[in-house]
C-alpha atoms as an extended CHARMM CRD file, in Angstrom:
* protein
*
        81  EXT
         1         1  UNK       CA           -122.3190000000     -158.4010000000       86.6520000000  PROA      1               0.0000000000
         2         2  UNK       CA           -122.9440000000     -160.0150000000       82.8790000000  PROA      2               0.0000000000
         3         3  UNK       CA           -126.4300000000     -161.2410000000       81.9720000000  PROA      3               0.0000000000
         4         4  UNK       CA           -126.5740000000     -164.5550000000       81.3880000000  PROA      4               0.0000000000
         5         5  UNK       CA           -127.4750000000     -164.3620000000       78.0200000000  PROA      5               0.0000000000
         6         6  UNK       CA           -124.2000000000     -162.4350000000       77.1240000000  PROA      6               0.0000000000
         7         7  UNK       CA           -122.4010000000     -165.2010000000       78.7100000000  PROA      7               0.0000000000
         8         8  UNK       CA           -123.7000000000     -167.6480000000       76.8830000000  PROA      8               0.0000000000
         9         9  UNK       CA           -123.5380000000     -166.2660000000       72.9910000000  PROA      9               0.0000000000
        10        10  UNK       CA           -119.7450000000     -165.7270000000       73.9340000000  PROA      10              0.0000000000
        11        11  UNK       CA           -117.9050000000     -168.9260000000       72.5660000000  PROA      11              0.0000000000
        12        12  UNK       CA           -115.6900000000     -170.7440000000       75.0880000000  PROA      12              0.0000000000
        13        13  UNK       CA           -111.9530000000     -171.3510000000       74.1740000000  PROA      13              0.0000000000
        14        14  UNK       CA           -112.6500000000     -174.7980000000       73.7700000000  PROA      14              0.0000000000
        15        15  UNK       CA           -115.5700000000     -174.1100000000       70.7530000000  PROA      15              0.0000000000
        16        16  UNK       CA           -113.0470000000     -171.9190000000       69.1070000000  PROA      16              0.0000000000
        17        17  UNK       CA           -110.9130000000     -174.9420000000       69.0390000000  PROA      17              0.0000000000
        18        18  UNK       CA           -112.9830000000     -177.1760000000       67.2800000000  PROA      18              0.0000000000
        19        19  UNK       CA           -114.3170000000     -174.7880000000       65.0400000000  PROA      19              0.0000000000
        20        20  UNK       CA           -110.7910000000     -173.2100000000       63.8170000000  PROA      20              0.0000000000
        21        21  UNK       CA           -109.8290000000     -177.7800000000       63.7360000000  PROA      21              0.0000000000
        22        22  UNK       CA           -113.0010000000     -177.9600000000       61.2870000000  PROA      22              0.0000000000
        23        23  UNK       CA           -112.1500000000     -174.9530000000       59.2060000000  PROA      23              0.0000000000
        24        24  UNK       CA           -107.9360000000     -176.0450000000       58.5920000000  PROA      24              0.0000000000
        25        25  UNK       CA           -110.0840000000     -179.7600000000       58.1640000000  PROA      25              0.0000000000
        26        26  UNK       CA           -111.6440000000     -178.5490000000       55.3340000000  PROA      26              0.0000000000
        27        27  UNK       CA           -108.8440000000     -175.8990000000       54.1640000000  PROA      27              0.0000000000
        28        28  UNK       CA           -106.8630000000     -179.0930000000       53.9170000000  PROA      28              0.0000000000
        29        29  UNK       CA           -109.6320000000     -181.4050000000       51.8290000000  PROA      29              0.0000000000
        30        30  UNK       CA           -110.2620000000     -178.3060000000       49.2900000000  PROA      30              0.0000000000
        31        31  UNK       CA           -106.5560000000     -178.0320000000       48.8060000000  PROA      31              0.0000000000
        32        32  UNK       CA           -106.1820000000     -182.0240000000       48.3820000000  PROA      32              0.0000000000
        33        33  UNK       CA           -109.4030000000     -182.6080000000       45.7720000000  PROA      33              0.0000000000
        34        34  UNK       CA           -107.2910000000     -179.5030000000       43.7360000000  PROA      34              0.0000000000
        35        35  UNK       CA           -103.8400000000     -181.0620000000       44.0130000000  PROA      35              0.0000000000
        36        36  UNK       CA           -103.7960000000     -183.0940000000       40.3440000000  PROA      36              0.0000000000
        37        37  UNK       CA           -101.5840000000     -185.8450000000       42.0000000000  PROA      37              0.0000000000
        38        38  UNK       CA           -103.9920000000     -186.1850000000       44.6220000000  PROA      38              0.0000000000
        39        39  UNK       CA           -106.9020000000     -186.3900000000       42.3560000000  PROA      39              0.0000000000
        40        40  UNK       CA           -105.8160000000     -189.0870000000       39.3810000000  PROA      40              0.0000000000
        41        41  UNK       CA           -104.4730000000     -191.2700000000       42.8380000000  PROA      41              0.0000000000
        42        42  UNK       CA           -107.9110000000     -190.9690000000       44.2680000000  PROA      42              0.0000000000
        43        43  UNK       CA           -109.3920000000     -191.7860000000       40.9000000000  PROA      43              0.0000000000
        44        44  UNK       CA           -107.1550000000     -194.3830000000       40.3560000000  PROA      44              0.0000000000
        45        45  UNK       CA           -108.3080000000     -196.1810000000       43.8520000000  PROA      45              0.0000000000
        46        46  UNK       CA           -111.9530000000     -195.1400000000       43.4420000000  PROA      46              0.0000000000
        47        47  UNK       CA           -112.2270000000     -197.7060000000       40.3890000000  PROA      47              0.0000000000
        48        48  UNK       CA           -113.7480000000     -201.1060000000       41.3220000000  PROA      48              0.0000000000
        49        49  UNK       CA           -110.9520000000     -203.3630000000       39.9230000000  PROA      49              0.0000000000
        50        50  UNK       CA           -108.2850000000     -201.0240000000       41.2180000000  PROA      50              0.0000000000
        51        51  UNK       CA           -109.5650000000     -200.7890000000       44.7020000000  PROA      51              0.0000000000
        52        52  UNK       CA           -110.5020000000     -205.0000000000       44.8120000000  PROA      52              0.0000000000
        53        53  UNK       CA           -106.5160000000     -205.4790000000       43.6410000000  PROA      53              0.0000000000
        54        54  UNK       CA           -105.3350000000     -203.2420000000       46.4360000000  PROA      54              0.0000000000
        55        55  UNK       CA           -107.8650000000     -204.9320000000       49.0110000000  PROA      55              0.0000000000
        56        56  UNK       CA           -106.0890000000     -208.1800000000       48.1110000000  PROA      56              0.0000000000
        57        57  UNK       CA           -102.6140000000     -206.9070000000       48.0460000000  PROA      57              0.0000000000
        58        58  UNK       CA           -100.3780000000     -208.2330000000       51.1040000000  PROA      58              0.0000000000
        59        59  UNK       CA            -96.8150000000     -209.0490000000       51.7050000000  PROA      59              0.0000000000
        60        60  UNK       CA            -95.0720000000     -212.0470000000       51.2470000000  PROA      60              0.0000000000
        61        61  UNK       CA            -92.9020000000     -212.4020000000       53.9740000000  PROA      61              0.0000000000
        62        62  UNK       CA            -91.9170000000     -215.8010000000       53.7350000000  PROA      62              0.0000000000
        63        63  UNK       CA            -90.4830000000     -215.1150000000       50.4640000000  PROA      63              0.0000000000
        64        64  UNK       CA            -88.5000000000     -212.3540000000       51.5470000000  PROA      64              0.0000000000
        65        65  UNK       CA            -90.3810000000     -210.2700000000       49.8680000000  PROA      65              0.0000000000
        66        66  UNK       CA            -90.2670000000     -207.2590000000       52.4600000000  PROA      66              0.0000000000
        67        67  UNK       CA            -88.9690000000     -204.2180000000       52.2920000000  PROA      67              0.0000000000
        68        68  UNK       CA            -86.8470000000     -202.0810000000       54.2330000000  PROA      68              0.0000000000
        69        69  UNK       CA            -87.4440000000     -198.7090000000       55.2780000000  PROA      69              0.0000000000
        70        70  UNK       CA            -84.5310000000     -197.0410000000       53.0100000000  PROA      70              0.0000000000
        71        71  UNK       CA            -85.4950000000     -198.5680000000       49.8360000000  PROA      71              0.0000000000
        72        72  UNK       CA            -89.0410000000     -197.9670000000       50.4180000000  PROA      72              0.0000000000
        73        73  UNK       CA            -88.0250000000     -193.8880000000       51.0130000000  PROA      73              0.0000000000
        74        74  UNK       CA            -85.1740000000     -194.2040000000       48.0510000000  PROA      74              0.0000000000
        75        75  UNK       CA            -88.5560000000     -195.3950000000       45.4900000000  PROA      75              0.0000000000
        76        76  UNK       CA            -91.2190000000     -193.4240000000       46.9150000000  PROA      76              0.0000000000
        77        77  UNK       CA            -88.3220000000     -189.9680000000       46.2420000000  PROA      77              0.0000000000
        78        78  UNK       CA            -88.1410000000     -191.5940000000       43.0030000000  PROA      78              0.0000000000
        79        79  UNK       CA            -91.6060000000     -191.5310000000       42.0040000000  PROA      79              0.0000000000
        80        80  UNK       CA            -92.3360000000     -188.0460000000       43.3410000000  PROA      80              0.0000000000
        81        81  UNK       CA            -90.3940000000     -186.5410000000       41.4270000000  PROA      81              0.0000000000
């Protein structure tokens, strides 16, 4: 029969979990803040006139101004190039 104190410095499947979710979590963030793209966008969004004119950006729908899914995909392959 196990002590109870070996029970309890075992970690259940459950902690394992959420500590291997926190460790790709911040695997991911490291890798992002030393991606170049990443960091000029997020310096790009992090200045005060830049973030106020996305805040303010919307869609004009009544002017047809949408866009469809395709063309949205069709630029955004454009620009990642």
């Amino acid at each position: 029969m196990p002590a109870l104190g070996s029970a309890a410095s075992t970690p259940s499947a459950e902690s394992r979990r959420i500590s291997d979710d926190v460790a790709q979590a911040r695997n991911t963030a490291i890798s992002a803040l030393n991606n170049d793209r990443f960091r000029v966008m997020l310096e790009q969004i992090s200045d005060p006139t830049a973030s106020g004119a996305l805040m303010t950006m919307r869609g004009d729908t009544a002017a047809g101004a949408g866009t469809d899914f395709k063309s949205a995909q069709s630029s955004y392959a454009d620009n990642s190039e």
